[in-house]
C-alpha positions as CSV (number, residue, x, y, z in Angstrom):
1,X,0.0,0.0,0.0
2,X,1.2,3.2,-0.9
3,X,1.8,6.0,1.5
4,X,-0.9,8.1,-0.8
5,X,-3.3,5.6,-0.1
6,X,-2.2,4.9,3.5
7,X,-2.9,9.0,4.3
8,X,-6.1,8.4,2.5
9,X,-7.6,5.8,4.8
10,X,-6.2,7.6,7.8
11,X,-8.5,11.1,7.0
12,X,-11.1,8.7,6.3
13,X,-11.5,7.1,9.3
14,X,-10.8,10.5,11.5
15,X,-13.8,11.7,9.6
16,X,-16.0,8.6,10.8
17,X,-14.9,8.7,14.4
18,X,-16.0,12.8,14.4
19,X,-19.2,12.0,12.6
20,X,-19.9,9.0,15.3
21,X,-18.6,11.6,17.8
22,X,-21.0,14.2,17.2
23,X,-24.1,11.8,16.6
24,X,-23.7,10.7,19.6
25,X,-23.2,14.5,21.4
26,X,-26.4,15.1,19.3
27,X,-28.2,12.1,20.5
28,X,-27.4,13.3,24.5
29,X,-28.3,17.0,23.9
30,X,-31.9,15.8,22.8
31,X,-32.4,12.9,25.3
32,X,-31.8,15.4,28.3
33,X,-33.8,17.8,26.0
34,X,-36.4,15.4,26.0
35,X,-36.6,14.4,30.0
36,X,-36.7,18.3,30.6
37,X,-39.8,18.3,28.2
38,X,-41.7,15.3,29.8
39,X,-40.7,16.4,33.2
40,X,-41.9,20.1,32.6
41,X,-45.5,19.2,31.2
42,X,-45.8,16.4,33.4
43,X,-45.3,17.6,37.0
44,X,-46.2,15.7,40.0
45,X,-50.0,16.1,41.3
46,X,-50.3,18.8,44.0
47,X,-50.7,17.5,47.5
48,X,-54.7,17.6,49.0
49,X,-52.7,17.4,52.5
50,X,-53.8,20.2,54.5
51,X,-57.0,21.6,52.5
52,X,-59.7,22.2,54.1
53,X,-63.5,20.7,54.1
54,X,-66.6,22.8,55.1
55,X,-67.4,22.0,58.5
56,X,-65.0,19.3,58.5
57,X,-67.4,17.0,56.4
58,X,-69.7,17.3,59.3
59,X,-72.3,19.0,57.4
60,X,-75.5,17.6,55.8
61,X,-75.9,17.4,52.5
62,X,-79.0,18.5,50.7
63,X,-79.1,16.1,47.7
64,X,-79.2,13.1,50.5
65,X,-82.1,13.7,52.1
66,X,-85.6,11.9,51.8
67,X,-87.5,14.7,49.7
68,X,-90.7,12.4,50.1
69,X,-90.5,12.5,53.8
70,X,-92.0,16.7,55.0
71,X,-90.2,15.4,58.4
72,X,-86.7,15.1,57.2
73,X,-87.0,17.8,54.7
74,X,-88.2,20.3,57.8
75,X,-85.5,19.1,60.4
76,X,-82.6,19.2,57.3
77,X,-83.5,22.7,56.1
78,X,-83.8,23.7,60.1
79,X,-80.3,22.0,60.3
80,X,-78.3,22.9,57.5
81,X,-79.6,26.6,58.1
82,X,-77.5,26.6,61.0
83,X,-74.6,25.1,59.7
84,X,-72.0,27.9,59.2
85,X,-68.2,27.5,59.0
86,X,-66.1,30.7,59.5
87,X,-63.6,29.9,56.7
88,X,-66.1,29.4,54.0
89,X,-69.2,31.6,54.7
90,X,-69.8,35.7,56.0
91,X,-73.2,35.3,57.0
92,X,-75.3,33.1,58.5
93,X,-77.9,33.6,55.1
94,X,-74.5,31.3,53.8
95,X,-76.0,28.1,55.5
96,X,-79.5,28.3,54.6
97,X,-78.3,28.8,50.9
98,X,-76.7,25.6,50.9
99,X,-80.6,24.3,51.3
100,X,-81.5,25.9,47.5
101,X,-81.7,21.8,46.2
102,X,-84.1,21.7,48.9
103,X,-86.2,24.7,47.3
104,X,-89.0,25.9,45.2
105,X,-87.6,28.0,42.5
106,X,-89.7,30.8,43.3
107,X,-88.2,31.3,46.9
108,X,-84.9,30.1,45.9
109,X,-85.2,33.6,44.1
110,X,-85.9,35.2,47.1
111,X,-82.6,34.2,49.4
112,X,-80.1,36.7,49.1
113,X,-77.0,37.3,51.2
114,X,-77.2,40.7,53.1
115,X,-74.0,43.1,53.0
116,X,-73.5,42.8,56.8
117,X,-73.4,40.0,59.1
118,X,-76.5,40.1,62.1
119,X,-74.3,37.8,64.0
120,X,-71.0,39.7,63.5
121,X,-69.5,39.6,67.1
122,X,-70.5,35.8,67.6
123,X,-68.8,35.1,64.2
124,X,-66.0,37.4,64.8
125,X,-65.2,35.4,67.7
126,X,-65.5,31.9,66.3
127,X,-63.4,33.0,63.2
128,X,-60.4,33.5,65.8
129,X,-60.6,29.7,65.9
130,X,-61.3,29.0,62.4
131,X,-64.5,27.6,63.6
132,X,-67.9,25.8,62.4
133,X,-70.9,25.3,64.0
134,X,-72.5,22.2,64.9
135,X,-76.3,22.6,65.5
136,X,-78.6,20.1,66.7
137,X,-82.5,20.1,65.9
138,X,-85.0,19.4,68.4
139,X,-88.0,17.3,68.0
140,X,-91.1,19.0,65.9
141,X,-92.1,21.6,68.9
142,X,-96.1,21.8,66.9
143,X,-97.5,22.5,63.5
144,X,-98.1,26.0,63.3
145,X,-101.1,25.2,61.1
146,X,-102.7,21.8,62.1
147,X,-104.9,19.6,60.1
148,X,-106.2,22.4,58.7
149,X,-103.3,23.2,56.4
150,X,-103.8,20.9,54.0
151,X,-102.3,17.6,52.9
152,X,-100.1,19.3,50.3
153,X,-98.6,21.9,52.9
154,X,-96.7,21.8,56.1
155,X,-95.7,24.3,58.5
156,X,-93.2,22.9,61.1
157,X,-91.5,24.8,64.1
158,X,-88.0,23.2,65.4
159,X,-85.9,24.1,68.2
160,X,-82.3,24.2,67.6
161,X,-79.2,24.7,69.2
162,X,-75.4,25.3,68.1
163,X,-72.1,25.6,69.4
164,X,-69.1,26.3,67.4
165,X,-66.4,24.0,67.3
166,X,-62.9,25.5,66.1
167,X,-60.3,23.6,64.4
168,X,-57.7,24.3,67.0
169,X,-59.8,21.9,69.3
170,X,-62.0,24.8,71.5
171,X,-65.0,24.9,71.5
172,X,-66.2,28.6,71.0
173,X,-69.3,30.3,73.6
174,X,-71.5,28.8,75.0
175,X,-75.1,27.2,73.8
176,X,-77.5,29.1,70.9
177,X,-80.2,28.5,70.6
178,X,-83.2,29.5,68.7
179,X,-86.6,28.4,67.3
180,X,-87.3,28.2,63.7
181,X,-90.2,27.9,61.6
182,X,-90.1,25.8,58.1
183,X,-92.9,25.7,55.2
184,X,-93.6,22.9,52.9
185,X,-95.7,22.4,50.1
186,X,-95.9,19.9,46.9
187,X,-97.8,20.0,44.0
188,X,-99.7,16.1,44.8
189,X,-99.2,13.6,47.3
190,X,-96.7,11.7,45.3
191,X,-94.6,15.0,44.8
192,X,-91.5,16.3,46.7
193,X,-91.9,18.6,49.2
194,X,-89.7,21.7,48.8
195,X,-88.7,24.6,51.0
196,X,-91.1,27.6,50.1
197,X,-90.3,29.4,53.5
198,X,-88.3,30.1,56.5
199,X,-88.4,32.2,59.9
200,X,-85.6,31.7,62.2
201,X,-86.1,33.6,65.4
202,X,-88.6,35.9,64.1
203,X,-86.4,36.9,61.5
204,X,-87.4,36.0,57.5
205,X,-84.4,35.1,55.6
């Protein structure tokens, strides 16, 4: 072989090994390329630890209860009414709105939130606690209406109590209580009964 040829093969094969050489820089420059693409638009679900539930999952929900039965519809409206926790609500009009599954669509209209709070002191001081209430509903106290009513519409008085419950373990002030007054009605007796009224200590809302 002649030195010509032998010179020849020699550039040859430095021009293969810098080829292979920068195929394979290439190939490393778009694999970390890559990971920093999958782990950028795939990032790792946020942690739930920590987040908070209204009322601590204490509270009852509307679209569980018996709309056939006037009883549990009454005590559940009464109840949920009352159900207020300081990191999710600003008034106490907060609860009862949680009841609108529970309503006729005319008085649903109706419920709206006032500007200022009528229990602002009480809620000031259960707020220091991140606090929510847990009310208790007494047995039907009468039918404001009796019999004479009708079969199709129910007026029910409740008594019901409260104390609020903060999330630092204390339990904020002592006993409420207050009586409240709820008002049925369906369309037939194989209707639901829905909310069309509310008085809670002689106060519409």
């Amino acid at each position: 072989m002649t030195r010509r040829n032998r010179r020849i093969i020699a550039i040859g094969l430095t021009a293969l090994c810098l080829a292979m050489a920068g195929c394979a820089e290439n190939s490393s420059v778009q694999n970390e390329d890559s990971a920093a693409e999958t782990q950028f638009t795939s990032p790792a679900p946020a942690s739930s630890e920590g987040s908070l539930k209204l009322g601590d999952g204490t509270f009852i929900d509307a679209g569980e209860v018996d709309r056939k039965d006037a009883d549990d519809v009454a005590s559940s409206v009464a109840r949920i009414a009352h159900s207020w926790d300081t990191e999710f609500d600003s008034t106490e009009t907060d609860g009862l709105l949680r009841a609108e599954p529970l309503m006729s669509n005319d008085y649903a209209d109706t419920i709206q939130a006032p500007v200022r709070n009528a229990s602002q002191a009480e809620w000031l001081s259960a707020s220091e606690h991140q606090a929510y209430s847990v009310p208790s509903v007494g047995p039907v106290a009468s039918d404001a209406h009796g019999s004479g009513y009708g079969p199709n519409r129910k007026a029910m008085m409740y008594t019901v109590t409260w104390n609020w419950v903060g999330r630092d373990g204390e339990t904020v002030g002592s006993d409420q209580r207050r009586s409240v007054e709820v008002f049925l009605e369906r369309t037939s007796e194989r209707s639901d009964w829905n909310l069309v009224g509310f008085v809670s200590t002689g106060t519409n809302v």
